[in-house]
BAPA-924414 format. One line per field, with one value per residue (C-alpha): residue number from 1; z, x, y. Coordinates in steps of 0.1 Angstrom, whole numbers. Each point is the difference from the previous one (the first is absolute). Layout:
BEGIN
nr	c(NUM  ...)
Z	c(Z  ...)
X	c(X  ...)
Y	c(Y  ...)
***
This chain:
BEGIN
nr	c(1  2  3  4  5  6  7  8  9  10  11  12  13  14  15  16  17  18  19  20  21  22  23  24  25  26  27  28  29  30  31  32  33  34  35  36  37  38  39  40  41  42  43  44  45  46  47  48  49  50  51  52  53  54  55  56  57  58  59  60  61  62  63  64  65  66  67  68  69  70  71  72  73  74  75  76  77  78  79  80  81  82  83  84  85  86  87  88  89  90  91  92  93  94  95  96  97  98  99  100  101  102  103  104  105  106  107  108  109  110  111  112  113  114  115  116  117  118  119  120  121  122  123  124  125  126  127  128  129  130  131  132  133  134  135  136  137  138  139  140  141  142  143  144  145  146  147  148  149  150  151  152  153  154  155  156  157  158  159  160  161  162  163  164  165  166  167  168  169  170  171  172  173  174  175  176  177  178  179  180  181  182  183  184  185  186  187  188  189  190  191  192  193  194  195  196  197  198  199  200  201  202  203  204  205  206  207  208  209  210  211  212  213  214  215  216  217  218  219  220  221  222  223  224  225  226  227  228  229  230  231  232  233  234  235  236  237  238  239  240  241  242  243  244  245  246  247  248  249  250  251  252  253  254  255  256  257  258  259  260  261  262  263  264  265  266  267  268  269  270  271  272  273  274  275  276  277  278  279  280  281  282  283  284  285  286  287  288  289  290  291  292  293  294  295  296  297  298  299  300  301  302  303  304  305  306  307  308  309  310  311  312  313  314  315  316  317  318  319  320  321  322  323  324  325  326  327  328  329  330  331  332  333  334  335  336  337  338  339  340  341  342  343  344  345  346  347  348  349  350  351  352  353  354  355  356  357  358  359  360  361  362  363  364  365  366  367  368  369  370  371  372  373  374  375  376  377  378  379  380  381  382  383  384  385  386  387  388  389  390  391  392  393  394  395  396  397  398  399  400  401  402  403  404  405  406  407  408  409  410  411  412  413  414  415  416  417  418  419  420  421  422  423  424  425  426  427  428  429  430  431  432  433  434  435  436  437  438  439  440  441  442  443  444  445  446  447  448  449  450  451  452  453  454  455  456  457  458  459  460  461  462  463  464  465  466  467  468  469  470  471  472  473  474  475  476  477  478  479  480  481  482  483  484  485  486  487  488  489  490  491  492  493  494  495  496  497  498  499  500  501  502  503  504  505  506  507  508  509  510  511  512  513  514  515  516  517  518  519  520  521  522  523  524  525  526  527  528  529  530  531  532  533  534  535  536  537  538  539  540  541  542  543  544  545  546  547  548  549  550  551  552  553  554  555  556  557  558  559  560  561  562  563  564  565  566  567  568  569  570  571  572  573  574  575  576  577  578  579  580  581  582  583  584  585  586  587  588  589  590  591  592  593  594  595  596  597  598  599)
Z	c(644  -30  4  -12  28  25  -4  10  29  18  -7  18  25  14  -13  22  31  1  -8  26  26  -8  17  33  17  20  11  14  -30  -30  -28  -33  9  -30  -29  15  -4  -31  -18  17  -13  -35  0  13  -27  -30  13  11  -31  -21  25  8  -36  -14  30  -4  -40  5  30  8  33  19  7  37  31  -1  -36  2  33  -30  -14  31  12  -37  7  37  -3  -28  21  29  -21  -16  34  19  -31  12  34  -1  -22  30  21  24  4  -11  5  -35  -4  32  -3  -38  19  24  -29  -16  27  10  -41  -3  33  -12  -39  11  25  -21  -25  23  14  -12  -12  -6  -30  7  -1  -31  -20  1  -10  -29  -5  1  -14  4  -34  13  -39  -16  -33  -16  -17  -35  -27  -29  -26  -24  25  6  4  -25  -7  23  12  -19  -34  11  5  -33  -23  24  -10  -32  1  12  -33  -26  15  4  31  -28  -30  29  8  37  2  4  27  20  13  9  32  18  -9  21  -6  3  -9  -22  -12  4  -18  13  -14  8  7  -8  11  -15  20  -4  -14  28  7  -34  -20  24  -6  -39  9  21  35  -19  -5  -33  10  -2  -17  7  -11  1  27  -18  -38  -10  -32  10  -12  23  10  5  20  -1  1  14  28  6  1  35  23  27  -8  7  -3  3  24  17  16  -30  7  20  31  6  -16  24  31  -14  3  36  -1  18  30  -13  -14  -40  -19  -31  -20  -36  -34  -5  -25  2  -20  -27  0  23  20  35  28  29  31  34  31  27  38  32  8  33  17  -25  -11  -31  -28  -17  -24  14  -28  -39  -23  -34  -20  -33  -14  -29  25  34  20  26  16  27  6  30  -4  -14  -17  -25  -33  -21  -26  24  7  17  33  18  -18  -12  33  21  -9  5  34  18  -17  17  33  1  -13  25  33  -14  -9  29  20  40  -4  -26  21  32  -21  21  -11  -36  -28  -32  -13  22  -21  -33  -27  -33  -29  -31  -9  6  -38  -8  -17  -16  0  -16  35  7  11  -5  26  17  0  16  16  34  13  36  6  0  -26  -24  -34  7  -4  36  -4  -30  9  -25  14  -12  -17  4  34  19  5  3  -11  10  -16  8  -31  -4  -9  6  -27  -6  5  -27  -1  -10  -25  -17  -10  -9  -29  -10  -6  -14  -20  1  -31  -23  19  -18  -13  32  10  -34  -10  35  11  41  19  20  17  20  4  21  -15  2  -37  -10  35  9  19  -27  -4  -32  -13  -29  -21  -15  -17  23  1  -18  12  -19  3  -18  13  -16  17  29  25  23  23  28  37  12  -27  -10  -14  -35  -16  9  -14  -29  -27  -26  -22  8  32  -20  -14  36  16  -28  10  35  -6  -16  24  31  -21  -3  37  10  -20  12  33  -12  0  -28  -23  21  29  28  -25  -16  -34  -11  -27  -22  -25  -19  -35  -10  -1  -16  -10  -2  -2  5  -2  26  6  -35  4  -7  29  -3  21  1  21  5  -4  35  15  0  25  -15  -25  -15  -16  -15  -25  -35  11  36  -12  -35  -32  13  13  -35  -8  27  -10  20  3  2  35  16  29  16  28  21  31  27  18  16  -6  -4  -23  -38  -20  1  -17  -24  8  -29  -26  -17  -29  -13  -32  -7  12  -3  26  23  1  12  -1)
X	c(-402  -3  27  -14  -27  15  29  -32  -14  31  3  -34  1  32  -10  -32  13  31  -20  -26  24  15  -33  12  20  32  9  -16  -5  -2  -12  -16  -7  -26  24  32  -23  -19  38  15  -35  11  31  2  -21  14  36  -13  -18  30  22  -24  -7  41  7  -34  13  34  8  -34  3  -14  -36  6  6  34  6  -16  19  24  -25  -18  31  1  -35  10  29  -10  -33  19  24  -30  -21  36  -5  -32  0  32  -18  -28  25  -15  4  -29  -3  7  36  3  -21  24  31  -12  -17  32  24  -23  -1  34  14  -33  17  35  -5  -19  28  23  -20  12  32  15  18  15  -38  -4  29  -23  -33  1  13  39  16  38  9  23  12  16  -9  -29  -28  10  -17  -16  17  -29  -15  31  -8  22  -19  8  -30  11  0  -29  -15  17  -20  -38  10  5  -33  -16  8  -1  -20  -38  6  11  -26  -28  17  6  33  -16  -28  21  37  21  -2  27  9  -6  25  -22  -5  -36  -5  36  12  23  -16  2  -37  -4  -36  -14  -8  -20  16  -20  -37  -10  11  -11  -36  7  2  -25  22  6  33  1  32  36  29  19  36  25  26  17  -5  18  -14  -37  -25  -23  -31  -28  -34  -30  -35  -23  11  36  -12  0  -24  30  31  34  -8  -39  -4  -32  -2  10  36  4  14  -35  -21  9  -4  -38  -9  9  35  8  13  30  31  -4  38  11  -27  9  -15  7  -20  -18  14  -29  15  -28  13  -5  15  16  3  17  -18  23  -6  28  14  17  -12  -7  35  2  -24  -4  -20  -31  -20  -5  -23  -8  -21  -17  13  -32  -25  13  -10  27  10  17  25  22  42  6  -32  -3  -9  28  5  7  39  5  -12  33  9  41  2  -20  23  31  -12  -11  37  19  -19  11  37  5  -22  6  32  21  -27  2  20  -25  -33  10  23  31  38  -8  27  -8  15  -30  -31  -4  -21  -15  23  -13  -38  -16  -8  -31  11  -23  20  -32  -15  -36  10  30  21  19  39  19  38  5  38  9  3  38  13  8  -17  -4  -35  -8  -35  -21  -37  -31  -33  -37  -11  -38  5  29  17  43  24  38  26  39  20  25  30  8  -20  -1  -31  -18  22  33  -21  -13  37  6  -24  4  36  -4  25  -13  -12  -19  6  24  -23  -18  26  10  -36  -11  -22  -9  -17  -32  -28  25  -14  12  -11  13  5  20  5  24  -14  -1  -4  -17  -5  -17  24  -17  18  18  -15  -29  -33  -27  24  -5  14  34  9  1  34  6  29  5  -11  32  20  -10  25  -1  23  -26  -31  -17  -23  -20  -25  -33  -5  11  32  6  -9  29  25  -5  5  31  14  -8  11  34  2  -2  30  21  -5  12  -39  -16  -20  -34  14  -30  -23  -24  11  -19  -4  -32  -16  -29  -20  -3  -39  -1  23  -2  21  -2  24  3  26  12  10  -21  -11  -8  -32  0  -25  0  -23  -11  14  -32  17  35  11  42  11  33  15  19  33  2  -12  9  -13  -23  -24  -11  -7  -20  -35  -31  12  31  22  22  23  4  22  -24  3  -28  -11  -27  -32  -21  24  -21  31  30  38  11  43  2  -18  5  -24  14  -23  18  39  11  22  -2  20  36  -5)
Y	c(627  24  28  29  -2  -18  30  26  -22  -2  40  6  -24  19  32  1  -20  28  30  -9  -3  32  15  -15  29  -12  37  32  30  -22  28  -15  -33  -5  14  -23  -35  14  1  -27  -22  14  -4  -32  -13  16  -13  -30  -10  2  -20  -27  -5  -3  -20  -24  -4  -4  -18  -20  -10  -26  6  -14  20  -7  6  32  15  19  18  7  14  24  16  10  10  25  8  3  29  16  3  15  25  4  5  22  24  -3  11  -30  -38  -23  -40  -7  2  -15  -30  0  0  -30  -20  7  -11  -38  -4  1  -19  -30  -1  -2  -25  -22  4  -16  -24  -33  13  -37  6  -41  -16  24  -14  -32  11  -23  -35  -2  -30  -10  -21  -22  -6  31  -4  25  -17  1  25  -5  14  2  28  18  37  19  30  27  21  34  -25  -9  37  6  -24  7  38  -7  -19  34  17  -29  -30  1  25  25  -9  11  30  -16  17  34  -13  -22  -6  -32  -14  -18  -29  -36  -28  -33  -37  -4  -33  -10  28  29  32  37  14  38  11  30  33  29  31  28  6  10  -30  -21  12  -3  -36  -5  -6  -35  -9  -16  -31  -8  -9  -30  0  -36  5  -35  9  36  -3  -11  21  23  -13  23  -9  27  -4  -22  -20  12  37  18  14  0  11  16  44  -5  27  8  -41  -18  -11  -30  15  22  -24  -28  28  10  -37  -7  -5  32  -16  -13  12  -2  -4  -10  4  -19  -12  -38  -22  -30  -30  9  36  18  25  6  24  -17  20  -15  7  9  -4  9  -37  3  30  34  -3  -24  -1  -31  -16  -18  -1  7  15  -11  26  -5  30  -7  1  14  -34  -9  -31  -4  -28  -10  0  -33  -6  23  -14  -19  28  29  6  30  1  15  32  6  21  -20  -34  23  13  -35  -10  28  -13  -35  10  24  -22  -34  -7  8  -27  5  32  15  -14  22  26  -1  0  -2  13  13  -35  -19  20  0  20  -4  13  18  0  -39  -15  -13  -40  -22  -37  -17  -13  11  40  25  12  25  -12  21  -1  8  18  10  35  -3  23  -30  -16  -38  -18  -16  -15  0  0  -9  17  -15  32  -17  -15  14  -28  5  -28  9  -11  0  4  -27  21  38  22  37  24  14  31  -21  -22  30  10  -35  2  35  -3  -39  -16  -39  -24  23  33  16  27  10  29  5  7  20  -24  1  -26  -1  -17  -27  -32  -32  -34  -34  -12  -28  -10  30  34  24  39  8  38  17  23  35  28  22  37  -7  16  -30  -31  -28  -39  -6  -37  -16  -11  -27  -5  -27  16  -14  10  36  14  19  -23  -26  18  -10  14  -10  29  -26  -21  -35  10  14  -34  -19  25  -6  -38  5  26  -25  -31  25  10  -36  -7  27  -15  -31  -18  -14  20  3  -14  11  2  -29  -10  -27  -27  9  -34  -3  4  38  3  35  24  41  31  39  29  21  26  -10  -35  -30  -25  -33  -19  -38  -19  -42  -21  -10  35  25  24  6  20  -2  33  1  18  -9  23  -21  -35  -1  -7  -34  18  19  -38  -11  -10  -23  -35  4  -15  24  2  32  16  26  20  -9  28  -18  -20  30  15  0  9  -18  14  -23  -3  -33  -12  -31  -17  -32  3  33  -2  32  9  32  34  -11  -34)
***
């Protein structure tokens, strides 16, 4: 349905219908029958128009009988004001405002019982798979695809990009504007994905109503460079801002889609870096109450074709079928239905201890599995700060794991203080230099439940990434907080800190962790700087999937030496099979004896 003229049809059809019943006289002495319809036909349209044609753009209903009883009720009730007008400037009473009045009066008893019908707020708490983990333990993340660039760094660097990348050589800056920003897995890498979007009518028709791409910025690499795709295949006939049937949202509406509630609609990439809009379709699950997913859209954004695919079988690259506020919604359902079991299914004698409800924003967390997901903690609605469940939600499928934490832990509220007034290995600068935290994550890394934030400059309008911090969930206090200025020197300092807090409690150093005994041949051997201090790579011969980084201030002076051939025995921290990197604690090369720092 095209808005513009769907907007004038749904003007006329009422317009005619009103102003022809305005010729039927429901009292005696009527004056002026003619001139009462002919304004309330003209009026009716002019208003009408304008109204139909806002609400058809902005709130796109469901082209079904039920989807459409709101704006049925719109266009009466204005026609039934406009033709009162009328026939009180008649001095009479026609059929038109009455029949308005009753159309009125059976619209609006038919939408709001069918917006109560079904109202089982218990069944909805389960529209999608619930699974109880019986362990407590979080799948572990991959540290390698840690997501340490906050999204305003991100924005930062694309709008920097607009100015001085290729956006800004083609003058893109002055013909488009940034779009928001997607956080997503493509091709097993974390990115930020900015589309492009036209900057009004007239640039848009400089360009041809093609938008020309995207940029793609590294949510894991703060000093990865922008990438830029225009042209060819990754430009856009669909987009975000295309107006007039182009954006996603209208375009899946003009091509039969009309009958279903349209959310979320979202640029995500192929794993060859082809973009596509994704839009979920939305249906009423248990009566006309709750909206759910049923289905999703997959949009070549190059050519406009659309696929359709069913929940759980959309293709492998896709990751966000359940929107932030979708995830947080069907959360809040089973927190506040599920959790207090018989009392919650019928609703009786429940406290404010029995339900519980998400806390903060839910976090989109990409462990290294096949999709992210949204983690997210859930509290009662007692006026405390203690974690109760922690719940993982399929952002492609739906499906919820719950977890019980295994000791008491602090909402993100209490951890956010933690880190911004930190005081752990390596933190000493972070209040001395103003920096704040953001963008909390939860991630299991080196076998202990972990908060992790990205440090920026306080009061700065275009931030820049300035470290990352990690603090045990169980243990979040400042003093406990660490802090390293890249994500490696981070990950040592958080070593050391949890080797230290296991000998304060009288374990040994690592204790619930999995130190283990590393021996082989060093196959190669590399090195980099980053945040001004030199890593060292080794790799084994007969190891393809591990690499050992270490540095010469931790290990000592050996590892300088170490060269191909050479046997070494080396202390590491497993943080799982699928773990690629692994922290070096010891080195030891017999060929080179020199012993490490504080040895």
């Amino acid at each position: 349905m095209h808005a513009p003229g769907a907007g004038f049809e749904w003007a006329l059809l009422f317009a005619v219908v009103f102003s022809l019943l305005g010729f039927i006289p429901l009292t005696k002495g009527r004056r002026n029958a003619w001139t009462a319809s002919t304004v309330s036909f003209v009026l009716n349209l002019i208003v009408l128009f304008f109204v139909n044609t806002i609400w058809l753009w902005s709130v796109m209903p469901i082209m079904s009988f039920t989807g459409l009883l709101p704006l049925v009720l719109l266009n009466v009730g204005i026609a039934l004001v406009i033709t009162a007008i009328g026939d009180g400037l008649s001095e009479g009473l026609s059929a038109a405002p009455v029949m308005a009045g009753l159309i009125f009066v059976i619209a609006l008893i038919t939408l709001v019982v069918n917006q109560n019908s079904g109202h089982d707020a218990y069944r909805a708490s389960h529209l999608v798979p619930v699974v109880q983990e019986a362990q407590s333990q979080l799948p572990a993340s991959s540290t390698a695809q840690l997501v340490i660039v906050p999204p305003d760094v991100a924005t930062n660097k694309a709008s920097q990009a607009m100015s001085n990348g290729i956006a800004g050589q083609r003058n893109y800056n002055t013909l488009l504007t940034l779009g928001p920003a997607t956080l997503q897995s493509v091709n097993g890498q974390m990115v930020y994905v900015f589309p492009l979007e036209f900057n009004g009518a007239i640039n848009k028709r400089h360009l041809d109503s093609v938008n020309p791409g995207y940029m793609m910025v590294s949510a894991t690499d703060p000093d990865a460079t922008v990438v830029e795709h225009y042209d060819g295949l990754y430009s856009m006939i669909v987009s975000l801002g295309n107006g007039q049937g182009g954006d996603p949202i209208h375009w899946a509406r003009d091509h039969g889609y009309g009958g279903y509630g349209l959310e979320d609609p979202t640029l995500e990439l192929n794993d060859q870096g082809l973009p596509f809009y994704t839009v979920t379709l939305l249906r009423p699950q248990l009566g006309m109450t709750f909206y759910a997913p049923v289905g999703e859209l997959v949009i070549n954004a190059h050519t406009g074709q659309i696929t359709r695919y069913a929940i759980g079988h959309t293709p492998a690259w896709l990751d966000l079928v359940y929107s932030q506020s979708m995830a947080q919604q069907i959360v809040n359902w089973y927190g506040y239905y599920d959790h207090a079991g018989f009392c919650g299914m019928f609703n009786i004698g429940c406290t404010k201890a029995d339900r519980l409800q998400v806390s903060g924003s839910p976090v989109l967390t990409y462990t290294g599995g096949s999709h992210p997901v949204w983690r997210m903690l859930l509290t009662s609605f007692e006026p405390d700060a203690s974690v109760s469940k922690i719940v993982e939600m399929n952002a492609a499928t739906g499906t919820m794991h719950v977890y019980t934490p295994q000791q008491p832990m602090g909402v993100e509220s209490t951890v956010l203080d933690a880190f911004n007034n930190a005081s752990g290995t390596g933190a000493s600068g972070v209040r001395a230099n103003h920096y704040v935290a953001e963008d909390l994550g939860l991630h299991v890394i080196d076998g202990h439940l972990t908060w992790m934030a990205a440090y920026v400059p306080e009061g700065v309008s275009n931030p820049s990434f300035v470290g990352v911090g990690f603090v045990d969930a169980y243990h979040a206090q400042a003093d406990n907080v660490v802090f390293g200025s890249t994500k490696a020197a981070a990950l040592q300092n958080y070593l050391a800190q949890l080797a230290a807090e296991a000998s304060a409690n009288g374990n040994a150093p690592g204790s619930g962790g999995q130190f283990q005994i590393v021996k082989g041949t060093i196959a190669a051997v590399s090195w980099d700087i980053t945040g001004g201090q030199k890593f060292w790579y080794i790799t084994l011969v007969g190891d393809s999937t591990h690499a050992y980084i270490g540095t010469e201030a931790d290990l000592g002076p050996a590892i300088v030496f170490a060269q191909p051939g050479q046997s070494v025995t080396m202390s590491v921290y497993n943080v799982g099979l699928h773990e690629s990197t692994m922290t070096i604690n010891s080195f030891t090369d017999k060929s080179v004896p020199l012993t490490a720092p504080g040895s």
